[in-house]
VEXDO-163793 format. One record per residue (C-alpha): residue in three letters; x, y, z. Coordinates in steps of 0.5 Angstrom, whole numbers, plus 2048, in hexadecimal, padded with zeros to 3 digits. Layout:
% residues N
ALAXYZ ...
% end
This chain:
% residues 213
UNK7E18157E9 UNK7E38147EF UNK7E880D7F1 UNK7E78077F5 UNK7EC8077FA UNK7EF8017FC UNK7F47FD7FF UNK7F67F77FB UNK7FA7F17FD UNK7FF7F07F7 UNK8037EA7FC UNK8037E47F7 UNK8007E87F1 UNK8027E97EA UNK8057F07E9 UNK8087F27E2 UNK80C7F87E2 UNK80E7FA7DB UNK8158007DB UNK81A7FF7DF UNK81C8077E0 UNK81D80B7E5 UNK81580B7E7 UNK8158037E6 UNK81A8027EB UNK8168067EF UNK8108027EE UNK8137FB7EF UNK8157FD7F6 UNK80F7FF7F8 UNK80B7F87F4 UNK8107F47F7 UNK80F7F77FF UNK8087F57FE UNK80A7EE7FC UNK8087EE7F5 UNK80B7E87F0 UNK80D7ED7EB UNK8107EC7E4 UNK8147F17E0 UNK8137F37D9 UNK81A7F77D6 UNK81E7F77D0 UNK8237FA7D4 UNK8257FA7DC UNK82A7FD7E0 UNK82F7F87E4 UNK82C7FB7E9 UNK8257F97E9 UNK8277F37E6 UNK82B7F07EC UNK8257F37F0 UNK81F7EF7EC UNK8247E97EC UNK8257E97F5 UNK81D7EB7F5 UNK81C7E57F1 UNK8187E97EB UNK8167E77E4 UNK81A7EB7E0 UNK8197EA7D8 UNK81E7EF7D4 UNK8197F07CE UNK8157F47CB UNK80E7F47CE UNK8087F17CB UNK8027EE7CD UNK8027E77CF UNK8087EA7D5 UNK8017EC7D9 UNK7FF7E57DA UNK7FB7E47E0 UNK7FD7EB7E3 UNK7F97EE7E8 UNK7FC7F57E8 UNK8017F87E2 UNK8057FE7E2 UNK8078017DC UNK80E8057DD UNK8118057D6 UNK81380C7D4 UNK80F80B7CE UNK80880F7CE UNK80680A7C8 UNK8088047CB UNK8058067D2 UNK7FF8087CE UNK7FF8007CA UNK8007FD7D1 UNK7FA8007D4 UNK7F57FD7CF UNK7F87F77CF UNK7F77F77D6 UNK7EF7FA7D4 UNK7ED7F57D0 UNK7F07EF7D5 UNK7EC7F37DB UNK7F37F47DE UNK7F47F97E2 UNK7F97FE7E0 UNK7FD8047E2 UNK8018097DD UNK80680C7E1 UNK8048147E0 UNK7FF8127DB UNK7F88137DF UNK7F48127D9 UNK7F780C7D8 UNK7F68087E0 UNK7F18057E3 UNK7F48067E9 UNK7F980B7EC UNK7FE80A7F3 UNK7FE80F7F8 UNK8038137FB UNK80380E802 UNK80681080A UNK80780980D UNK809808814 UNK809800815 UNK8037FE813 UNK7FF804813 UNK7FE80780C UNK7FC80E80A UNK7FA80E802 UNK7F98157FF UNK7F78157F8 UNK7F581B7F2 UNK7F18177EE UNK7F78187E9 UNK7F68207E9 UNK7FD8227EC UNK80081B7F0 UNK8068217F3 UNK8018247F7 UNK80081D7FA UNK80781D7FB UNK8078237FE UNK801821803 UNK80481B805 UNK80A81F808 UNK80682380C UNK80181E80E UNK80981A810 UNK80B81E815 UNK80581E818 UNK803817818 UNK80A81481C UNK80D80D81D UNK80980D823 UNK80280D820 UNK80580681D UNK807803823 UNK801805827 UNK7FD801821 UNK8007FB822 UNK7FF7FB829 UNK7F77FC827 UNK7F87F6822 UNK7F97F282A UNK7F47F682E UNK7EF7F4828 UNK7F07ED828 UNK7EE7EE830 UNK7E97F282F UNK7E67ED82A UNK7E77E782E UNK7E47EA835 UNK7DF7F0834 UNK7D97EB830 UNK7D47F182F UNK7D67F5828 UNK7D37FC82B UNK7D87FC831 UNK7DE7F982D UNK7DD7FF827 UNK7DC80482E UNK7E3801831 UNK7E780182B UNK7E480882A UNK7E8809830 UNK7EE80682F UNK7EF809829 UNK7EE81082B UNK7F381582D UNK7F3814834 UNK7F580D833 UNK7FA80F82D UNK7FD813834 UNK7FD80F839 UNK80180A834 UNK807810832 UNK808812839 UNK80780B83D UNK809805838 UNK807800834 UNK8067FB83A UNK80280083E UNK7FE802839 UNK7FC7FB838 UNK7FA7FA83F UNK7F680083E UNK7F27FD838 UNK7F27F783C UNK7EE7FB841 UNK7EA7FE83E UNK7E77F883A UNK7E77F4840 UNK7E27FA843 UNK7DE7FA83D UNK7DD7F283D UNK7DB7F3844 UNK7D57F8841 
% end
């Protein structure tokens, strides 16, 4: 069945990570960068990561896990090397209707994360369905080369030129006609071999042509 894909805000959010390997490290980064208020559950931490959750201000409970540690969770992600434990900590989150990710355990996630190319704030997520999350991996390192810093720095002039456009073009047929514009290759050109500052004199030339329309 196929997946819903999503964006989800974690800024703030309850997330729980139960592991502190390799592959949970990796995760607590990745938790973190989106902002979620994560709490870690292990037995045993390295001082690596220790010293790392203490200067991110996360919660790390050393103990062995156990339900009640999911509290008001929004996510949990369990990254325990131990398939039994993963698989317990999945039906606790089933029947507390919580969300949950069993690291290389598709039968047992409600959710997969996607191999992800990121250029400021433009993301492009890529996901198998769980069926081979290397090939996700291999794509998003083709899809890498193509899509460049410059894509994500033409999209914060975008979020600028937007705003204008909002606030002088009232008609919605015209506003969607004008961002098709400005978002299109041409557009993307004039920005790479004119600038930042041309390309919004640019933009503010075409809107100022479509309000007049």
């Amino acid at each position: 069945m196929a997946k819903y894909p999503i964006f989800l805000d974690l800024a703030g959010r309850r997330v729980l990570l139960v592991g502190a390997g390799l592959i949970a490290q990796r995760k607590a980064l990745t938790l973190l960068e989106a902002g979620a208020r994560l709490v870690v559950v292990a037995e045993h931490v390295d001082a690596a990561f220790a010293a790392l959750c203490i200067s991110r201000g996360v919660e790390l409970i050393k103990d062995r896990y156990s339900k009640e540690y999911i509290g008001e969770a929004t996510l949990v992600i369990a990254a325990t090397n131990d398939r039994a434990a993963n698989h317990r900590i999945y039906h606790d989150c089933q029947e507390k209707e919580v969300l949950c990710n069993s690291v290389d355990e598709p039968e047992n996630c409600d959710f997969f994360t996607p191999a992800v190319v990121e250029r400021g704030h433009l993301q492009i997520a890529i996901g198998t369905d769980g069926a081979c999350p290397a090939y996700a991996g291999h794509l998003r390192k083709m899809i890498g080369e193509i899509i460049t810093e410059d894509h994500g720095r033409f999209l914060e002039q975008l979020y600028i030129a937007r705003k204008k456009v909002l606030a002088k073009v009232t008609d919605e047929k015209q506003r969607k006609a004008l961002m098709g514009q400005l978002v299109n290759d041409a557009s993307f050109d004039v920005f790479l071999k004119q600038g930042a500052d041309a390309w919004q004199s640019y933009a503010d030339e075409m809107a100022a042509a479509a309000h007049q329309i």
